[in-house]
N, C-alpha and C positions, 0 to 999 in steps of 0.2 A: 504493500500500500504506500503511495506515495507522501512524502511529509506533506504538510499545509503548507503553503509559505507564510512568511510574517517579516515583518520588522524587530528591531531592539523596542523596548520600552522607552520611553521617552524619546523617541524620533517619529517623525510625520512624512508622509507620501502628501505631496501637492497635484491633484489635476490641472487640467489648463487653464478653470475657471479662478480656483485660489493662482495661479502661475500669475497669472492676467494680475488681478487684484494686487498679490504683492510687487510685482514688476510695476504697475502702477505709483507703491511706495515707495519702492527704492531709486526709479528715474526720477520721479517730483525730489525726493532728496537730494541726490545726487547732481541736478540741475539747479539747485537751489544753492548746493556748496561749492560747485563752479561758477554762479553768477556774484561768488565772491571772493573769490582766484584762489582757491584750494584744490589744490593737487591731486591725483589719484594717484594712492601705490596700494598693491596686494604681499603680502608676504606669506611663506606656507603655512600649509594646514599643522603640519610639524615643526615641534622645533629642536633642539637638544636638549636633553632635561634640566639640565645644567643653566641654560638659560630663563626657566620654568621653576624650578624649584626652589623656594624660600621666598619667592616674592608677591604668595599670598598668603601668609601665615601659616601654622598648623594644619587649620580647616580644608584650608585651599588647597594644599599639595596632597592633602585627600582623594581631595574631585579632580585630581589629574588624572587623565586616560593616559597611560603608558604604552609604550609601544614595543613590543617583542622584538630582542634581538635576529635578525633574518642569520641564515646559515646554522652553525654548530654553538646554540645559541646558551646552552651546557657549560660548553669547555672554561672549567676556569673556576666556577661557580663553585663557592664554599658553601654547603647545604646543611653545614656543622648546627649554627644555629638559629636555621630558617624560622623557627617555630616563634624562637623569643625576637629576632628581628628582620621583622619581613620587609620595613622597609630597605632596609641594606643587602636583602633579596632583591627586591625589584630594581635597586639602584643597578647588581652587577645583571641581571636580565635584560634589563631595558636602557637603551641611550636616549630614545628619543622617546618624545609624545604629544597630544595633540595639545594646539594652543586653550587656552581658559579663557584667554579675553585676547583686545586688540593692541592693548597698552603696553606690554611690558614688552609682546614681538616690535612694538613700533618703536619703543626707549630702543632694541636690540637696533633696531635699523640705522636712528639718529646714528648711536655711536659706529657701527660696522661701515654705513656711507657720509662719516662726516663733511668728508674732501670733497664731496661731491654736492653738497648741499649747500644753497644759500639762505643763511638765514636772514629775517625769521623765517622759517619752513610753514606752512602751511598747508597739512597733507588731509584726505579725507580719505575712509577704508570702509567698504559694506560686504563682509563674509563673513562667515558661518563660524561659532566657538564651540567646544565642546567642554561637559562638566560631568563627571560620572555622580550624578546627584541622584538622591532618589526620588524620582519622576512622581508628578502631582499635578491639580490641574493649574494651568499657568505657568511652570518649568520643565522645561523642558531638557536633557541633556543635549542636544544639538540645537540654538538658534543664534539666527543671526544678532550682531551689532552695526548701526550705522554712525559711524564715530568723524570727529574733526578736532583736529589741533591745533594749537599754533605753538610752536617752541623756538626760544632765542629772541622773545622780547618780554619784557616787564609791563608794557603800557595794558592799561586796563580799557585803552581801543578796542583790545583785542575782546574783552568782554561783552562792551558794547556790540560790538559786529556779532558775535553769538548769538546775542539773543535776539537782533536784527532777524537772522538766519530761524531760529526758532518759531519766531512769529510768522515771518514769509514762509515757512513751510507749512505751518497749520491755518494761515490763511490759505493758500490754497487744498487743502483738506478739509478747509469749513467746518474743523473743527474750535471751537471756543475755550479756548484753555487760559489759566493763571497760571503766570511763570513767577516764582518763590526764590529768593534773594535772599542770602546771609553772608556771613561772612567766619571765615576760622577766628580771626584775628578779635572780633566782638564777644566770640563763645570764650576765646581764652581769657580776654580782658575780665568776663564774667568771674572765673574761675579765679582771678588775681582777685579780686576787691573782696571776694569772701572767703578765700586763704583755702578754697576746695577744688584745688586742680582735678584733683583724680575722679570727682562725680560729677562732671559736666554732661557728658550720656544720659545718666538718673535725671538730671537737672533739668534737659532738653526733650526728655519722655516723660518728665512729669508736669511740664509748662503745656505741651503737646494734649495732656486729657484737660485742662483746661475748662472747655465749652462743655465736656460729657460727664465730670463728676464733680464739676465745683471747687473753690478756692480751697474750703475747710478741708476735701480731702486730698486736692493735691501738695498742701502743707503734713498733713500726714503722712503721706508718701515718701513727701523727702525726710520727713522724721524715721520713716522705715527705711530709711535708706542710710542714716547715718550722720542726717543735717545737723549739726548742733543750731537751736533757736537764733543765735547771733544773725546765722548765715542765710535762716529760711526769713528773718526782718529785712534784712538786706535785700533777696530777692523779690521781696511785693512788689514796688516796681515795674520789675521786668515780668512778673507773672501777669499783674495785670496789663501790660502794655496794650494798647488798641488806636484807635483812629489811623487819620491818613496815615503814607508813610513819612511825609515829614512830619509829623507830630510823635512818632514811635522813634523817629532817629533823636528827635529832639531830648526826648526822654532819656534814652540812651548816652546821648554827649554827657549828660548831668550826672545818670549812675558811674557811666566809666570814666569822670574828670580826671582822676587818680591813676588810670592805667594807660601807659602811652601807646601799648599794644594794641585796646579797645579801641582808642581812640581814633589810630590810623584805622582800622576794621572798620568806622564809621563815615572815613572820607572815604574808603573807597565804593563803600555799598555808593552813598551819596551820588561819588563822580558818575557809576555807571547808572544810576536813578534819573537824572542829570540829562546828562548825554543823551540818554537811550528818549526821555520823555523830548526832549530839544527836535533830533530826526524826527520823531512822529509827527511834529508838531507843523513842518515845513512838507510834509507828506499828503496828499490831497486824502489817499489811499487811508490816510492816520494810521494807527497802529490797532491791530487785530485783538493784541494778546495784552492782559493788564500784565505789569511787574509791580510785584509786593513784597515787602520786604516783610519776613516771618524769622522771627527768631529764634521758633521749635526746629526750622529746618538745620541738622547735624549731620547730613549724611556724608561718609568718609573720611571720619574725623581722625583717622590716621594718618592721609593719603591727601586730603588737600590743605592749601595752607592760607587760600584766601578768601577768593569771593565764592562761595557753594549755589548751584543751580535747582532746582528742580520743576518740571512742569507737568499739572495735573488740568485732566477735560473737564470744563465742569455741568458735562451734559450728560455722561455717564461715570459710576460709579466704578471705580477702577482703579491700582497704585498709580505711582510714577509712571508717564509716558515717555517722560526725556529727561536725565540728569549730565552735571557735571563739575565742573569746578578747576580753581586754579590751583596750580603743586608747583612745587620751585625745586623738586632735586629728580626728576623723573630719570635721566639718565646716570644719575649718581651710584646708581647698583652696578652698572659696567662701569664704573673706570673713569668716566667722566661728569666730576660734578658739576653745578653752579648753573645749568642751564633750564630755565625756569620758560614754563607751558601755562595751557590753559585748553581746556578740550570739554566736549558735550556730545552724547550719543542719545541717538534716538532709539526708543523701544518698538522695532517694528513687528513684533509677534504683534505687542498690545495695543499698536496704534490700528494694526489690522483689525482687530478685536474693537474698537472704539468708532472704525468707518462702517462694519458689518453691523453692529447694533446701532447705528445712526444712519443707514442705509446713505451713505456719503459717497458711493465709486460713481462717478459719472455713470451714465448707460453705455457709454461706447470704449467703455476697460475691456469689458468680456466679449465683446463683439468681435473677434478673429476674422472671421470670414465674414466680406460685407458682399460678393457677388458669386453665386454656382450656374455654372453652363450645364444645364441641364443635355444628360448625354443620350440622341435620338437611335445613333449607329454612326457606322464608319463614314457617311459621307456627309455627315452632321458635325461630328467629329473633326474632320479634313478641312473644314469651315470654318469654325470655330477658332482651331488652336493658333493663325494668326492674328486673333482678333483678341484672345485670351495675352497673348505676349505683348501685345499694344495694351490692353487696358492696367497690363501689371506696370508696365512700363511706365505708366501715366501715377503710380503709387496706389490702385485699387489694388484689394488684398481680396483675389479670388481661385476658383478653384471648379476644377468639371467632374462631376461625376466618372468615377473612371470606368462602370459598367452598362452597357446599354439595359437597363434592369425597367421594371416597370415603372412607369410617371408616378404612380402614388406612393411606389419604395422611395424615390429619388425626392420628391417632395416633402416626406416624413421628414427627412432625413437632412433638409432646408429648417424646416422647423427644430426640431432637436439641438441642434447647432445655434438655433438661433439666427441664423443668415437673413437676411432683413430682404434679398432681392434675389432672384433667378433671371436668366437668361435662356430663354428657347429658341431656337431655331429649327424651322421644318423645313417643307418646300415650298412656301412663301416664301418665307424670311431671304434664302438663298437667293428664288429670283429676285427679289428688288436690293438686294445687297443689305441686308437690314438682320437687325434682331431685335426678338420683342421682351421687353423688361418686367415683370413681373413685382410688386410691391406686395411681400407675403404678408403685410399685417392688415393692408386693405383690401388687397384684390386687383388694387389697379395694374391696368396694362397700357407700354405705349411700346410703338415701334419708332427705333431708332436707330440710325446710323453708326458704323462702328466711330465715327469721329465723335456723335452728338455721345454715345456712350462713355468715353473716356473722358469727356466734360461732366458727365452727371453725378451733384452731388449727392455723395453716396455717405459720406458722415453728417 
């Protein structure tokens, strides 16, 4: 009996229809981070583990898929004490394995093509990661990232033009998102004025429930967490923080007057507040996406060091769509420090997920084939196929039946597809040098010359 076939768990088979859909994501990206002079590079699906390993903590070198040495992949191998260290098993089995994310292969790249780069670099990257995680819904072990850089400049330009990029791509997705602003530098400044570096996390998830449990228990919270009262006085303030965003930064200057760290954290949120509101403003288009500055947002707080990102829909219910943030030592793990980035990736599983429950794809994503020559026989056929290479040539995306089968197989079979137009050809058509077009969602018919046909619009 033969197996069944299958997939791994956590990975997905795309039809033409999802194809369509996400290809629709990724060109609007894609065209979006070239209409701002970003680069494209890919780098492999592999890397050496050696390049991979240690540079997502513990956790991380977990979910690395490792990759079996090819040949005599044995020889060598001390199986003494496999049992108690199987990490240092798989080290001497495996050299390579698959990438986890885009970042650390792209840090690999700065530093292996420095000579060849002008900085600032500006690169964009949309391929596939993998993570031996255990699959649920919404994670997946294999999906993509659609990620952008800039590294080899300090300007918070470069921020600015991010979230430019952000908004102009969920304007064109019609989607309605807030994009959420903080800063490391204001989280840490927090952590100075009430002598509590190490629970800024606690601090930042307990500001966070906020609106859902109330003042009295988020002060509890931080008492279970270890607050001495000094430090939970200190932070009423920032717990209750609200209004515009100048009145929250305002707020802010006054709590962090004492820390020069906070304070810089608070010109730069500002500059890119600033700036970013200034372009909209000179913009006919205005700006799509609010920027809000949220001082719950903490994400990466090991890994960025300045301004943090994140963008949420606010027409469906759903995590992060987009994050990122500024780091100042990305290359610092190979050999080369001091060169200071700022990068943002889009969540294209979830943003697909956020256009299918907002029924957002244009009608003409999934639309493949917009004309079928319907196939009569061979001298319907002989007729046809130079008229068929003229109207491709013209940019219509079409296609002929390849078997002379019956009119109602070959018509199904328009419909199915989806094909919005047919073309017949009998012995009319022949004699007057013509074909008759077919509109399958009305019925209508005209005959038309092969010139007037490769004029007719067909999107």
């Amino acid at each position: 009996m033969a197996q069944k076939p299958g997939i791994p768990k956590g990975t997905r088979d795309f039809g033409p229809v999802e194809m369509a859909r996400r290809n629709y994501i990724f060109d609007t990206i894609r065209s979006v981070y070239a209409l701002y002079g970003f680069q494209q590079i890919e780098t492999p699906a592999m890397e050496n583990l050696s390049t991979l390993m240690g540079k997502y903590g513990e956790e991380g070198d977990k979910l690395l898929f490792k990759i079996l040495n090819s040949g005599d992949f044995l020889k060598g191998v001390d199986f003494a004490d496999a049992s108690e260290h199987m990490g240092r098993l798989a080290a001497q089995l495996c050299e390579k394995g698959l990438r986890y994310d885009l970042t650390v292969p792209f840090a690999r790249y700065v530093v292996q093509h420095r000579e060849e780069l002008t900085l600032p670099f500006r690169r964009f990257q949309i391929q596939p990661v993998w993570r031996a995680d255990r699959p649920q819904r919404g994670r997946y072990r294999e999906f993509y990232q659609c990620d952008a850089d800039v590294v080899g400049s300090d300007s918070l330009l470069n921020e600015v033009e991010l979230m430019q990029i952000v908004d102009e791509v969920f304007r064109r997705f019609g989607i309605r998102v807030v994009i959420k602003i903080n800063n490391r530098k204001i989280l840490t400044g927090i952590a100075e004025i009430i002598g509590q570096a190490d629970k800024i996390v606690d601090i930042t998830v307990a500001i966070d429930k906020l609106d859902k449990i109330g003042l009295e228990n988020v002060n509890a919270e931080l008492r279970a967490n270890g607050l001495p009262e000094e430090a939970i006085e200190k932070l009423q303030p920032i717990i209750l923080l609200s209004g515009s965003n100048e009145e929250k930064l305002a707020v802010m200057r006054r709590v962090l007057a004492d820390s020069e760290t906070g304070c810089r954290g608070i010109e730069e949120v500002e500059y890119v507040l600033n700036s970013y509101k200034a372009q909209t403003a000179g913009d006919e288009a205005g700006s799509h996406s609010a920027l809000e500055f949220d001082l719950t947002l903490a994400r990466g707080l090991n890994y960025y060091t300045g301004c943090i990102f994140e963008v949420k829909a606010l027409d469906v219910e759903i995590g992060s769509i987009t994050g990122g943030g500024r780091y100042d030592n990305l290359t610092g793990i190979f050999g080369m420090p001091g060169l200071s980035g700022v990068g943002i990736s889009f969540g294209a599983d979830r943003i697909y997920d956020v256009l299918n429950q907002l029924d957002l794809y244009p009608r003409t994503v999934t639309t493949q084939t917009q004309l079928l020559f319907i196939n009569f026989g061979e001298r319907e056929v002989a007729y046809c196929l130079p008229i068929l290479a003229k109207v491709r040539r013209a940019g219509i995306r079409c296609e002929i039946y390849p078997d002379a089968a019956k009119m109602k197989k070959q018509m199904q079979y328009a419909n199915q597809k989806g094909i919005p137009f047919v073309a017949l050809v009998g012995e009319n058509e022949m004699n007057e040098g013509k074909v008759t077009l077919k509109n399958m969602e009305t019925g209508e018919q005209q005959m038309l010359t092969p010139e007037e046909l490769t004029a007719f619009p067909f999107s």
